[in-house]
BALUM-933184 format. One record per residue (C-alpha): residue number from 1; y, z, x. Coordinates in steps of 0.25 Angstrom, whole numbers, plus 5000, padded with zeros to 4 digits. Last residue first. Layout:
<atoms>
<pos->NUM | v->Y | w->Z | u->X>;
...
</atoms>
This chain:
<atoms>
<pos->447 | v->4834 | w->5091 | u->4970>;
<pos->446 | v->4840 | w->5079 | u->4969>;
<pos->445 | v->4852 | w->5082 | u->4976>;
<pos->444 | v->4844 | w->5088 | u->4988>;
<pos->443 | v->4836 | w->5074 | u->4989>;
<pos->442 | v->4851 | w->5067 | u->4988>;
<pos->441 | v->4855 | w->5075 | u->4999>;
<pos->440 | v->4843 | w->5070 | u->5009>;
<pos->439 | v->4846 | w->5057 | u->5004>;
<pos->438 | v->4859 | w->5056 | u->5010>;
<pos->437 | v->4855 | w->5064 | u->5021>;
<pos->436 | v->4844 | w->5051 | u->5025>;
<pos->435 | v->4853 | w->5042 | u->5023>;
<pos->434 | v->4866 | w->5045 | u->5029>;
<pos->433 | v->4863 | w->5035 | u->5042>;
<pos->432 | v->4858 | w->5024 | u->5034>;
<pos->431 | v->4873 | w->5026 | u->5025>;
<pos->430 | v->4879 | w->5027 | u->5041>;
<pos->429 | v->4872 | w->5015 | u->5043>;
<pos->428 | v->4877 | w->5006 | u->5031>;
<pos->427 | v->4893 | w->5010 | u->5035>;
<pos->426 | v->4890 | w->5005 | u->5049>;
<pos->425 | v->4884 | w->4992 | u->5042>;
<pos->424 | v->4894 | w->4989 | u->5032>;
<pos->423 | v->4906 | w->4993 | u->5043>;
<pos->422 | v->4899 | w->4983 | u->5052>;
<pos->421 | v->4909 | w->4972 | u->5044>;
<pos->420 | v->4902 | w->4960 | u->5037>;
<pos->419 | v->4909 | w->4948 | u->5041>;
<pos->418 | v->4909 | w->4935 | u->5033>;
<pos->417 | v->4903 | w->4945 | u->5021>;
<pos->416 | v->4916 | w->4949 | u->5017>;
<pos->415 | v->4914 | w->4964 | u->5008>;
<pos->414 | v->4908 | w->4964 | u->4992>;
<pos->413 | v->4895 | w->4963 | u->4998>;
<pos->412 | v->4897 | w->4973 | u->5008>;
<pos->411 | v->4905 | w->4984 | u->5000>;
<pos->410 | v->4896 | w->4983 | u->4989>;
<pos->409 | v->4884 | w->4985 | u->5001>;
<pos->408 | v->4892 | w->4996 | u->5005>;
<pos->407 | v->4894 | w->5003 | u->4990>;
<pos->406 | v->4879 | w->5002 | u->4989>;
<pos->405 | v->4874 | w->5009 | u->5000>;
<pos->404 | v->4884 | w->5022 | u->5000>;
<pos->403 | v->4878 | w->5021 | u->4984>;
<pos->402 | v->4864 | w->5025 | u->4990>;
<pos->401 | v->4860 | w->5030 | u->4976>;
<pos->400 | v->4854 | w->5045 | u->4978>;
<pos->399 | v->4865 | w->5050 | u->4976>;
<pos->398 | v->4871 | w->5045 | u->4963>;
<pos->397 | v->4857 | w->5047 | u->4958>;
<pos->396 | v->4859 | w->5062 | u->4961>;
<pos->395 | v->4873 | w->5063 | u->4956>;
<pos->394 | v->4865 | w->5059 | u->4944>;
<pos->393 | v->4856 | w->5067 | u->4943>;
<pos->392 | v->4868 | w->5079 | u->4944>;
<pos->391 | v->4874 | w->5071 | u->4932>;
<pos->390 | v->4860 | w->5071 | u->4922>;
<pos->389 | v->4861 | w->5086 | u->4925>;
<pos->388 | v->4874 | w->5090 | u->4922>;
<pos->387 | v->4884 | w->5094 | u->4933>;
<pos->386 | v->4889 | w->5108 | u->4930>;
<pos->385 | v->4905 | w->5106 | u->4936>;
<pos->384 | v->4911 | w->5118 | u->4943>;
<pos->383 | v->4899 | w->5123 | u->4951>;
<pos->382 | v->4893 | w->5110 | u->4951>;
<pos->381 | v->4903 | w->5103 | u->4959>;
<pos->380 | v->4902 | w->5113 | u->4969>;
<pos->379 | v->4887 | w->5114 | u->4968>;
<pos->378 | v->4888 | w->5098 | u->4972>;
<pos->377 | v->4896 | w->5098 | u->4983>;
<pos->376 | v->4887 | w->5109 | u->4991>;
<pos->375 | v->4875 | w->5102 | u->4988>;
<pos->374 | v->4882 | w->5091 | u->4994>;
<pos->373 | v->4885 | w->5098 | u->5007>;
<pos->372 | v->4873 | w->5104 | u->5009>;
<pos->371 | v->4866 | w->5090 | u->5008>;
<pos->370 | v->4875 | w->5085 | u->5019>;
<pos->369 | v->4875 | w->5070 | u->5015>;
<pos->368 | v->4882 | w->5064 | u->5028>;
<pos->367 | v->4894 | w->5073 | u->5025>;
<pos->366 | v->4903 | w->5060 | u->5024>;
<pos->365 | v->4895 | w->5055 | u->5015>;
<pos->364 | v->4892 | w->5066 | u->5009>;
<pos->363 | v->4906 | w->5067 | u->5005>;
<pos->362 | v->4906 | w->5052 | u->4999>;
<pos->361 | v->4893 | w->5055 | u->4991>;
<pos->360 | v->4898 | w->5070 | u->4985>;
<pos->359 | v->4911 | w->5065 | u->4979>;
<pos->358 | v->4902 | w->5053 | u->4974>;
<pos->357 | v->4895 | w->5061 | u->4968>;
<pos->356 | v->4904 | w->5069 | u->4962>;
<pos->355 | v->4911 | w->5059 | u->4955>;
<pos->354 | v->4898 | w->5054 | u->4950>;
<pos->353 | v->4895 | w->5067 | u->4945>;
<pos->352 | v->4907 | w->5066 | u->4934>;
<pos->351 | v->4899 | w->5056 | u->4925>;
<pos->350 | v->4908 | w->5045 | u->4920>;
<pos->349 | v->4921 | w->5042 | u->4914>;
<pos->348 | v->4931 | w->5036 | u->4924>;
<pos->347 | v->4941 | w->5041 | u->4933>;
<pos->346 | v->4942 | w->5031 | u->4945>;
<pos->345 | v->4957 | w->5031 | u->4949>;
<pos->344 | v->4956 | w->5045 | u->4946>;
<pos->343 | v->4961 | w->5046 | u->4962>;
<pos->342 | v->4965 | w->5061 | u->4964>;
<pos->341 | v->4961 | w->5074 | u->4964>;
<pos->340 | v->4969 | w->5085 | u->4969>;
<pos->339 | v->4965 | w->5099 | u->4974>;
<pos->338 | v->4971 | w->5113 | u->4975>;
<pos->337 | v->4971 | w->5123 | u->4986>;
<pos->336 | v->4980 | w->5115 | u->4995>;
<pos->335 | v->4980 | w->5101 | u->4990>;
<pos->334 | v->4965 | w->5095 | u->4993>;
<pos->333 | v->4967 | w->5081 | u->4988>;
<pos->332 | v->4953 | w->5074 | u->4982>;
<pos->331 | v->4954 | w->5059 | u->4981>;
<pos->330 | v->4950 | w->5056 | u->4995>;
<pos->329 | v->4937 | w->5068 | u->4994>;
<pos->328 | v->4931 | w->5059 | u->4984>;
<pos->327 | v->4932 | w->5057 | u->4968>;
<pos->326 | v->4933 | w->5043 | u->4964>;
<pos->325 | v->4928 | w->5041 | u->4947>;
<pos->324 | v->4935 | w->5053 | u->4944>;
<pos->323 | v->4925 | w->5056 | u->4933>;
<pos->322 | v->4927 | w->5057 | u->4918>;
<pos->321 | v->4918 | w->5064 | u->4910>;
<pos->320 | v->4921 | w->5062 | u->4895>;
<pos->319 | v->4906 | w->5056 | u->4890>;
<pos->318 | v->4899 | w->5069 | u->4894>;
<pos->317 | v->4890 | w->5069 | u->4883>;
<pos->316 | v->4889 | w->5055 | u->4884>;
<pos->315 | v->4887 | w->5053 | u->4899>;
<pos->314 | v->4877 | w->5064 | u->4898>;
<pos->313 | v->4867 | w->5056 | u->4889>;
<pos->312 | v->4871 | w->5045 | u->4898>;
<pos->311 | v->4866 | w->5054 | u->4911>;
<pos->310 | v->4854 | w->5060 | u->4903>;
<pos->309 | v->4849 | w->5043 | u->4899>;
<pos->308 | v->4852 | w->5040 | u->4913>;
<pos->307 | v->4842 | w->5050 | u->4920>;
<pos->306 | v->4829 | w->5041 | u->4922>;
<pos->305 | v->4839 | w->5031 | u->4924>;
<pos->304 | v->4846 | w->5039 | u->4935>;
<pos->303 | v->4834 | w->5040 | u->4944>;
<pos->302 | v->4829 | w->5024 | u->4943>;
<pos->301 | v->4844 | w->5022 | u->4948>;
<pos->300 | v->4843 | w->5030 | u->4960>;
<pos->299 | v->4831 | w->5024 | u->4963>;
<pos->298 | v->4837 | w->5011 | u->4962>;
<pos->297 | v->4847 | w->5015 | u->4973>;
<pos->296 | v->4838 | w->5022 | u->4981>;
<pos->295 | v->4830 | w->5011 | u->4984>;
<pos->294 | v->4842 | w->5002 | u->4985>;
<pos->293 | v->4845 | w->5010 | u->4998>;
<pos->292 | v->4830 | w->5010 | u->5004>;
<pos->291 | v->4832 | w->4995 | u->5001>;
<pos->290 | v->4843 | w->4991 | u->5007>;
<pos->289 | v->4842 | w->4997 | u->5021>;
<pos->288 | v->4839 | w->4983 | u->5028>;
<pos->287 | v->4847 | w->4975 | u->5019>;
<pos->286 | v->4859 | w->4983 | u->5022>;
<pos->285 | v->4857 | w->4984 | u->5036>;
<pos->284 | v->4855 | w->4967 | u->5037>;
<pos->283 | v->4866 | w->4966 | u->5027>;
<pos->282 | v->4875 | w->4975 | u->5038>;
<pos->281 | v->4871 | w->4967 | u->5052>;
<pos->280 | v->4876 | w->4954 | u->5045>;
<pos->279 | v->4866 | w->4945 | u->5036>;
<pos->278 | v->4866 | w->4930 | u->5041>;
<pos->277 | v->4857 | w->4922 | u->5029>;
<pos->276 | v->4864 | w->4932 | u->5019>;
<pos->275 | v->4855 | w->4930 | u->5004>;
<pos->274 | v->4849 | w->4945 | u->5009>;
<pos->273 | v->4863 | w->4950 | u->5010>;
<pos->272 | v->4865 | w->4945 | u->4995>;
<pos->271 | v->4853 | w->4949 | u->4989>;
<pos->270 | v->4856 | w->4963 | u->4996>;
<pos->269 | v->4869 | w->4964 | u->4988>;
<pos->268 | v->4865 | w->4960 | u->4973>;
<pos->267 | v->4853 | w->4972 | u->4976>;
<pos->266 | v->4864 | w->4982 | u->4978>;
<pos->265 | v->4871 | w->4976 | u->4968>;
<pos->264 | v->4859 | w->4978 | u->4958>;
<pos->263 | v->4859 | w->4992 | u->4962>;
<pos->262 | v->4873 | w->4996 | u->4960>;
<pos->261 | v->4873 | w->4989 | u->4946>;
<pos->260 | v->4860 | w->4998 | u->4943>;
<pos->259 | v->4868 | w->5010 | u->4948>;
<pos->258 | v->4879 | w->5009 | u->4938>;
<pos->257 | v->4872 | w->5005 | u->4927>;
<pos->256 | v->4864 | w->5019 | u->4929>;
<pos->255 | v->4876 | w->5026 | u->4933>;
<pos->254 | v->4884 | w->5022 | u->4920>;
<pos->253 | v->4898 | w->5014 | u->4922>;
<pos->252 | v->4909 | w->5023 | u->4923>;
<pos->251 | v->4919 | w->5025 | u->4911>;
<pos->250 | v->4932 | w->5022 | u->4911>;
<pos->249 | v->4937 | w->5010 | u->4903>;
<pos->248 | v->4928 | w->5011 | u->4889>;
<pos->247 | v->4928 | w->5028 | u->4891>;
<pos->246 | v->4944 | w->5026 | u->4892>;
<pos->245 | v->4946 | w->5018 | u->4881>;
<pos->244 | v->4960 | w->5011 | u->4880>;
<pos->243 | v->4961 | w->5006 | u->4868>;
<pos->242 | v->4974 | w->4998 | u->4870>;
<pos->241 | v->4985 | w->5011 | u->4871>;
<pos->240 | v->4993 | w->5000 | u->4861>;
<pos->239 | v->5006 | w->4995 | u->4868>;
<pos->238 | v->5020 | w->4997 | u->4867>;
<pos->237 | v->5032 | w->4988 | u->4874>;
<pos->236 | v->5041 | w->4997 | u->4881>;
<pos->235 | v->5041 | w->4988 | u->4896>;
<pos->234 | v->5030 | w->4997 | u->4899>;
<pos->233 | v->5024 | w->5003 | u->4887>;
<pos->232 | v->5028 | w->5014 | u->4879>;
<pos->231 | v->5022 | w->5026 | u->4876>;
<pos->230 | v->5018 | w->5033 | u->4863>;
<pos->229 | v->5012 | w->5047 | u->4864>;
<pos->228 | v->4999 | w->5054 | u->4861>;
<pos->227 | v->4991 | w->5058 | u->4872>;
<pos->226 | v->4986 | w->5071 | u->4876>;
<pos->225 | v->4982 | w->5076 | u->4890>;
<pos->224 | v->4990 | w->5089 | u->4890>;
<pos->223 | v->4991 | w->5094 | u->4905>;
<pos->222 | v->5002 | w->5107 | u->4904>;
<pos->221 | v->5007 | w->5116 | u->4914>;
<pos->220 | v->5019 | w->5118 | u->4905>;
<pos->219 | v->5019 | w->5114 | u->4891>;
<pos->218 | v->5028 | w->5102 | u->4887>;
<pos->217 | v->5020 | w->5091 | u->4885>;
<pos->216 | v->5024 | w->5079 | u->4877>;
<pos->215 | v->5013 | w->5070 | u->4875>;
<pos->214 | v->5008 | w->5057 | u->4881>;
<pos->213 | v->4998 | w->5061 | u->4891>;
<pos->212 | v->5001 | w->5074 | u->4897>;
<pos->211 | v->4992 | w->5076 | u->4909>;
<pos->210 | v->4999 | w->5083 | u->4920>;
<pos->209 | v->5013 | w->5083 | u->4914>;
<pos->208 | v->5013 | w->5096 | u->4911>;
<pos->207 | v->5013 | w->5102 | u->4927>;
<pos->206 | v->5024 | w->5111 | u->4924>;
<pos->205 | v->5031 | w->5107 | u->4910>;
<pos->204 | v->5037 | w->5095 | u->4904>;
<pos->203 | v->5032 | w->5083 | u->4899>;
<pos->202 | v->5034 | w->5072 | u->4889>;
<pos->201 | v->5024 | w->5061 | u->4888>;
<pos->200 | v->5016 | w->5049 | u->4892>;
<pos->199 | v->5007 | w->5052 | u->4903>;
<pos->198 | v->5013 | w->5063 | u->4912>;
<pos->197 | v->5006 | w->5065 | u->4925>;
<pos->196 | v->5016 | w->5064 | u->4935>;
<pos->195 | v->5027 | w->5067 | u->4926>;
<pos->194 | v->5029 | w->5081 | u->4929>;
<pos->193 | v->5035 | w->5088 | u->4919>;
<pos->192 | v->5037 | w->5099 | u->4927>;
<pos->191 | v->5031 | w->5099 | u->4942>;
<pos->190 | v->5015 | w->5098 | u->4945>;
<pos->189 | v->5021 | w->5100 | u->4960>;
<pos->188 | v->5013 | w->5094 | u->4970>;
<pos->187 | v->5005 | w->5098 | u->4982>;
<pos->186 | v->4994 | w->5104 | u->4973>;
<pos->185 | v->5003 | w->5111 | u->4964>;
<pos->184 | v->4997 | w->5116 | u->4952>;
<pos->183 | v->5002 | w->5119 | u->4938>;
<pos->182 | v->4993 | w->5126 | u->4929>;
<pos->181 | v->4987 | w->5119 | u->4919>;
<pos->180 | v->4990 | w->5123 | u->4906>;
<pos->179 | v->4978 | w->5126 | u->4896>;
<pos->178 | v->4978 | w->5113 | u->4887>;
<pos->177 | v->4991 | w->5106 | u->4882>;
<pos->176 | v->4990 | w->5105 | u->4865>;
<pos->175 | v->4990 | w->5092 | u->4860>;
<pos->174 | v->4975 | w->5090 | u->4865>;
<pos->173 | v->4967 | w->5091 | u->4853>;
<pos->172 | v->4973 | w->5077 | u->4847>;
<pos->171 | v->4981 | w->5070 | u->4859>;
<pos->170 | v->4971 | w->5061 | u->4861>;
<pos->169 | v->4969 | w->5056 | u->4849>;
<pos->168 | v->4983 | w->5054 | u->4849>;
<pos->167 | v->4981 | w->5043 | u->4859>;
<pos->166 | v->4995 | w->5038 | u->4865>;
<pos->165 | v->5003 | w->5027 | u->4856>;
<pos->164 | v->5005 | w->5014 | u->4866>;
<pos->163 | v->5008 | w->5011 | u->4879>;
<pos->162 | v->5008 | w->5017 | u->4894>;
<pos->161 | v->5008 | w->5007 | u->4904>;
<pos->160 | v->4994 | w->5008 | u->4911>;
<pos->159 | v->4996 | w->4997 | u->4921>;
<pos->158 | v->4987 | w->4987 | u->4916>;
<pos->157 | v->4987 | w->4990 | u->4903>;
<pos->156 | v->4973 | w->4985 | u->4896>;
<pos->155 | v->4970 | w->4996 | u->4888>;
<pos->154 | v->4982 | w->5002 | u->4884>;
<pos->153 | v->4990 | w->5015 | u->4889>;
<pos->152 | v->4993 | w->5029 | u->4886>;
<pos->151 | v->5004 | w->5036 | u->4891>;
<pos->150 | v->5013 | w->5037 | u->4901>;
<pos->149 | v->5027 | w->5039 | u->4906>;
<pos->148 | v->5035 | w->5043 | u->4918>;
<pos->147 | v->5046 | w->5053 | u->4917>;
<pos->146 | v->5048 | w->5056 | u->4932>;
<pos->145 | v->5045 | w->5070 | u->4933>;
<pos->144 | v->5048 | w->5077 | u->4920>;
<pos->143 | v->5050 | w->5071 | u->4906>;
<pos->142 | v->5044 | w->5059 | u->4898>;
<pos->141 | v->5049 | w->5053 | u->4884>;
<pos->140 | v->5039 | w->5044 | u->4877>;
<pos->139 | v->5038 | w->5032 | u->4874>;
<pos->138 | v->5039 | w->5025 | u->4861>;
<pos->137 | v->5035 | w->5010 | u->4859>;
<pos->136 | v->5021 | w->5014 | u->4853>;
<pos->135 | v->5007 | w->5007 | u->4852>;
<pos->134 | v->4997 | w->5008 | u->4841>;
<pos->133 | v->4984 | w->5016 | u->4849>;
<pos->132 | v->4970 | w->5009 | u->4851>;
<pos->131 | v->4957 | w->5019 | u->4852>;
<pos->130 | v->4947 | w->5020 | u->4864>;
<pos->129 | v->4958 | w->5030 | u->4869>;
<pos->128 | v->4956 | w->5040 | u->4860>;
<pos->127 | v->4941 | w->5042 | u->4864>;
<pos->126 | v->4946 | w->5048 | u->4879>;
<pos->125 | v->4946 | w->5063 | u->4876>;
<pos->124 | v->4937 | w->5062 | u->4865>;
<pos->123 | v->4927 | w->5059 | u->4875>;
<pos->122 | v->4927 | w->5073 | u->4879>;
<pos->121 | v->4931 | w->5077 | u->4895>;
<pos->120 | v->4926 | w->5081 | u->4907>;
<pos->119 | v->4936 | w->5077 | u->4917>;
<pos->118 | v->4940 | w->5092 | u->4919>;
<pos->117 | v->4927 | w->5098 | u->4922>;
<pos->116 | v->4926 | w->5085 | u->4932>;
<pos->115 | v->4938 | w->5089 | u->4940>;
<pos->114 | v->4932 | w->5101 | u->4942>;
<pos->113 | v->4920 | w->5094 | u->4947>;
<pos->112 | v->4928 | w->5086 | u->4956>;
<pos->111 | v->4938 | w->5098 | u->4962>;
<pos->110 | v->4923 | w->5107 | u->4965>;
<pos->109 | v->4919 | w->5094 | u->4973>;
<pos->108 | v->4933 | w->5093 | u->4979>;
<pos->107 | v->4932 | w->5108 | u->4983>;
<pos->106 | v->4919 | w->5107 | u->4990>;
<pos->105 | v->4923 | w->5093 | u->4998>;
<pos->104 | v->4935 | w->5102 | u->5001>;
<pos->103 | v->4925 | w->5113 | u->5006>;
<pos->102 | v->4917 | w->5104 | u->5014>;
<pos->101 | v->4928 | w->5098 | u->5022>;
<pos->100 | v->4923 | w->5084 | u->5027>;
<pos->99 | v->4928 | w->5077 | u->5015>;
<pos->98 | v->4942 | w->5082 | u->5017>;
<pos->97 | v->4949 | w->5081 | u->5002>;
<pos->96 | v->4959 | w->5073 | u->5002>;
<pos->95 | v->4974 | w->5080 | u->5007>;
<pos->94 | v->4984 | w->5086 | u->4999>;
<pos->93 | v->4997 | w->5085 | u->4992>;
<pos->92 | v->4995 | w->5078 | u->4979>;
<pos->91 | v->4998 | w->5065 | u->4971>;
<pos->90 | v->5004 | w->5060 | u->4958>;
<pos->89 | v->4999 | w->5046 | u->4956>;
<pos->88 | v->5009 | w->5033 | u->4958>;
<pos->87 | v->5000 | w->5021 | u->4952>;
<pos->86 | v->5001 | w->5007 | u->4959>;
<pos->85 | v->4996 | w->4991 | u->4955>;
<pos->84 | v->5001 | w->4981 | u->4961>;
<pos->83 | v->5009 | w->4968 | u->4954>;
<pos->82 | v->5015 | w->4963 | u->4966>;
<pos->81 | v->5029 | w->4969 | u->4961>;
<pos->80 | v->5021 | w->4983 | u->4959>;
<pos->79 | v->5015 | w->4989 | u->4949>;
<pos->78 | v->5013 | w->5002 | u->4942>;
<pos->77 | v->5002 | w->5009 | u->4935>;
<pos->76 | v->5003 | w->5021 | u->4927>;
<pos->75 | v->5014 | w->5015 | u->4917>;
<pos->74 | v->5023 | w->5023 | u->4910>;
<pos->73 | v->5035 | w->5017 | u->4914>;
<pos->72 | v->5041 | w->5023 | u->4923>;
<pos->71 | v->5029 | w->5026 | u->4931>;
<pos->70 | v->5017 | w->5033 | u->4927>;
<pos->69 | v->5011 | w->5044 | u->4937>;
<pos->68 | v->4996 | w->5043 | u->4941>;
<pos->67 | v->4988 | w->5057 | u->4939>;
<pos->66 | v->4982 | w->5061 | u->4952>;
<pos->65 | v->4975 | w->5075 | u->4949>;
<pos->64 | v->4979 | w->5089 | u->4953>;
<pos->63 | v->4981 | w->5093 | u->4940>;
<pos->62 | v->4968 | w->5100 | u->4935>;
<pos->61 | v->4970 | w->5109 | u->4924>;
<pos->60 | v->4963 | w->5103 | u->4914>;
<pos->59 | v->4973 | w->5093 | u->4908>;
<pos->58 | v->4976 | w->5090 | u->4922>;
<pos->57 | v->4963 | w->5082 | u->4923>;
<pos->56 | v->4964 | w->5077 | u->4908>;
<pos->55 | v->4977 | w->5069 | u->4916>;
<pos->54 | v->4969 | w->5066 | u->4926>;
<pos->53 | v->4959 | w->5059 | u->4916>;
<pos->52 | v->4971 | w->5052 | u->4908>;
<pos->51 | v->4978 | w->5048 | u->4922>;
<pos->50 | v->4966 | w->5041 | u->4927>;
<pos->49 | v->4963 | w->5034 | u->4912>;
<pos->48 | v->4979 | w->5030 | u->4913>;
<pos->47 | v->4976 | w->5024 | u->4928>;
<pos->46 | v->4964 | w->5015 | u->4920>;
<pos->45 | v->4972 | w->5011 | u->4910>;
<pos->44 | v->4983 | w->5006 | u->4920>;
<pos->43 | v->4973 | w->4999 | u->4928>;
<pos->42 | v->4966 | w->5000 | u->4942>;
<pos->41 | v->4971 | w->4995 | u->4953>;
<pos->40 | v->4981 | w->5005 | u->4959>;
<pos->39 | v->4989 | w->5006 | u->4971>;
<pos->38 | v->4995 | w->5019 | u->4975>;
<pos->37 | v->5009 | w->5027 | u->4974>;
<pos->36 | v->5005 | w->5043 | u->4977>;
<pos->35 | v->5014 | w->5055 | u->4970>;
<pos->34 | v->5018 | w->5069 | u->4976>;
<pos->33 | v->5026 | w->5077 | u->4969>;
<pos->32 | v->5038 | w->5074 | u->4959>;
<pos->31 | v->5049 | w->5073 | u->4968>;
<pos->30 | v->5040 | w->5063 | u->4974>;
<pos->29 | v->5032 | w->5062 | u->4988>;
<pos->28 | v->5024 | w->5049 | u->4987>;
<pos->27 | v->5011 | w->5045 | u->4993>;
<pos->26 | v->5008 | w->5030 | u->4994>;
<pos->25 | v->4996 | w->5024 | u->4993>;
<pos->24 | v->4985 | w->5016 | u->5000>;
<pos->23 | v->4983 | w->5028 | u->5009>;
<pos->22 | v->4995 | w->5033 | u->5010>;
<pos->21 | v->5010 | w->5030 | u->5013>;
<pos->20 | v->5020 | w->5041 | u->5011>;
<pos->19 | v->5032 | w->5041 | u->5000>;
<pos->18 | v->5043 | w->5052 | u->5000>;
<pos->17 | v->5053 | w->5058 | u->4990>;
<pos->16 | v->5051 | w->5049 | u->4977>;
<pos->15 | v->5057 | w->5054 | u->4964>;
<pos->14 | v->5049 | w->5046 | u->4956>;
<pos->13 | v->5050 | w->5039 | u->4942>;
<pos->12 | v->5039 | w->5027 | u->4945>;
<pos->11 | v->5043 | w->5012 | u->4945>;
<pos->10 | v->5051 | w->5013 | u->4957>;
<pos->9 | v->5036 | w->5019 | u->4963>;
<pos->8 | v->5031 | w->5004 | u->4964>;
<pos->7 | v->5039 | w->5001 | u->4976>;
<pos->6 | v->5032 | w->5010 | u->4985>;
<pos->5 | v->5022 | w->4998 | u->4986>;
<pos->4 | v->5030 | w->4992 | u->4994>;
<pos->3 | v->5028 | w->5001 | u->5004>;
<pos->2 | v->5013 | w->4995 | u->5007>;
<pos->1 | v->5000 | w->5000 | u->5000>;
</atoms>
């Protein structure tokens, strides 16, 4: 992201003190607090479902999430003058979690599943937005930092330009602010009538703009989620909200589909090295080890379909758990005492232990598969969050697939064959190399 690209905050209301480059973002120091500029390729939909969930998030007391600010006018998604796509989020004094630093790895675990407590929801929560709203011309005043505006948006809106008449069904039963959540400061003030996080309303009080969505809020501390006013577009042309349905948009593929398309690419993959006349160093390597791999690939899958009936009667009892789609040590920022999550970008319906397990891959990874370790890992997780039966067989089926092997023959096939970096072959031995512990801990998580 070059310096150009600081040109996209004169469409945001911020008092600006300080900007410094990161890693494929910006970081910005605002009278506000601190903020980050990135680039951002999904759609406005999809950053409205992020800011929905985050806003539930600090509707249970957890406010140390990324919520992406609107601009001036309304929308959660702004473009340049080249027609890129950028999202300003509110951000955190702190540093990633250190991934060789056991009791962080402990306390991001115990982070995650009390993230999950607070991600479990009912359907009802979401069935409203499967219906079509008339659209409206009004918008409604904001107040506090930066008055930007929110709201509900249409399926189809590519920035997610607030429109129509908000969802009253959503706001039935939840009128009333829950318990208040006490303010905290995690390298950034949570200031009155902060805007940051204020989707469509009037706000005042400490902290209150956490999840307010379209109402006026006025109690301090507070994190209502409710819907219920008219917004305008950009330009002030009213919109229908478009049926948007979060469950249709959101919701992962099932992991017994999921694994047969993993298996047949992998198969799709060695029909094509063996069709190579002239095979580089790494097809040889790959060919050579491909069957003890695949092996383990359609055992895994045997395993969950003799379980799959018990994970989809789950599924549907539990049909309002959302997961966080990217969690890892990157996304979690240790801030003193407390902790931030960050990156929704990937929040979608599905089972919550598939965020732990791929916490737990990419630290064993790097702790080559200390069986201790992930035991360890585990009882945290299960002292705040009881993981149900069917989900503990499948974080087993999860483990057991060699998914280190398949993401580098998709890197490969979807890579420049004219040259063949040794990277593919150095990255292949150390998967060889980790074997042997890899399976060692999937016996003990099996037992």
């Amino acid at each position: 992201m070059n310096d150009r690209a600081l040109r996209v905050l004169e469409q945001y209301d911020l008092e600006i003190r300080g900007t410094r480059r990161g890693r494929g973002s910006w970081y910005l120091d605002t009278a506000g607090g601190f903020r980050i500029l990135s680039e951002y390729s999904a759609s406005g939909n999809r950053a409205f479902f992020q800011n929905f969930v985050m806003g539930k998030i600090r509707d249970g007391g957890y406010p140390n999430v990324d919520v992406i600010l609107p601009n001036k006018e309304g929308a959660l998604v702004s473009r340049d003058w080249e027609g890129n796509r950028y999202v300003v989020k509110e951000w955190y004094a702190g540093r990633e979690c250190d991934a060789s630093n056991e009791p962080e790895i402990l306390a991001a675990v115990e982070n995650l599943a009390r993230l999950h407590r607070l991600m479990e929801w009912n359907a009802e929560d979401f069935s409203g937005f499967s219906k079509v709203h008339e659209g409206g011309n009004q918008s409604p005043a904001l107040t506090g930092n930066g008055g930007e505006a929110g709201g509900c948006y249409p399926q189809g809106n590519p920035d997610g330009v607030p429109s129509g008449k908000g969802n009253a069904a959503m706001a039935q039963g939840r009128s009333e602010v829950q318990e208040d959540v006490r303010s905290f400061s995690c390298g950034e003030p949570f200031g009155e009538g902060s805007a940051a996080a204020a989707l469509g309303g009037t706000v005042s009080g400490g902290c209150g703009a956490a999840a307010a969505f379209g109402e006026t809020v006025s109690r301090e501390g507070s994190a209502a989620a409710a819907f219920g006013e008219t917004v305008s577009v950009e330009g002030g042309a009213a919109m229908d909200l478009g049926g948007m349905d979060f469950r249709r948009d959101y919701t992962a593929r099932p992991p017994l589909d999921e694994l047969c398309a993993w298996n047949a690419q992998l198969r799709k993959i060695r029909s094509f090295i063996r069709g190579r006349h002239r095979k580089s160093a790494f097809e040889q390597l790959f060919l050579d080890n491909f069957e003890r791999y695949y092996e383990q690939a359609r055992e895994a899958r045997e395993q969950l379909s003799l379980f799959n009936d018990r994970l989809e009667a789950l599924r549907a009892a539990h049909d309002g758990s959302i997961c966080h789609g990217d969690y890892s040590h990157h996304h979690v920022l240790m801030c003193g005492y407390e902790i931030a999550t960050t990156n929704f970008d990937r929040c979608c319906f599905d089972f919550q232990v598939n965020d732990l397990y791929r916490f737990m891959r990419k630290i064993l990874e790097k702790h080559d598969w200390n069986v201790r370790l992930g035991m360890r890992m585990l009882d945290t997780y299960g002292r705040v969050r009881a993981i149900p039966w069917a989900e503990r067989k499948l974080l087993y089926v999860r483990m057991l697939y060699p998914e280190k092997f398949r993401k580098l023959a998709g890197a490969y096939y979807g890579s420049n064959k004219a040259w063949i970096s040794r990277q593919y072959s150095d990255k292949l031995g150390k998967i060889n190399r980790q074997e042997a512990a890899r399976q060692e801990f999937v016996r003990a998580l099996g037992n």
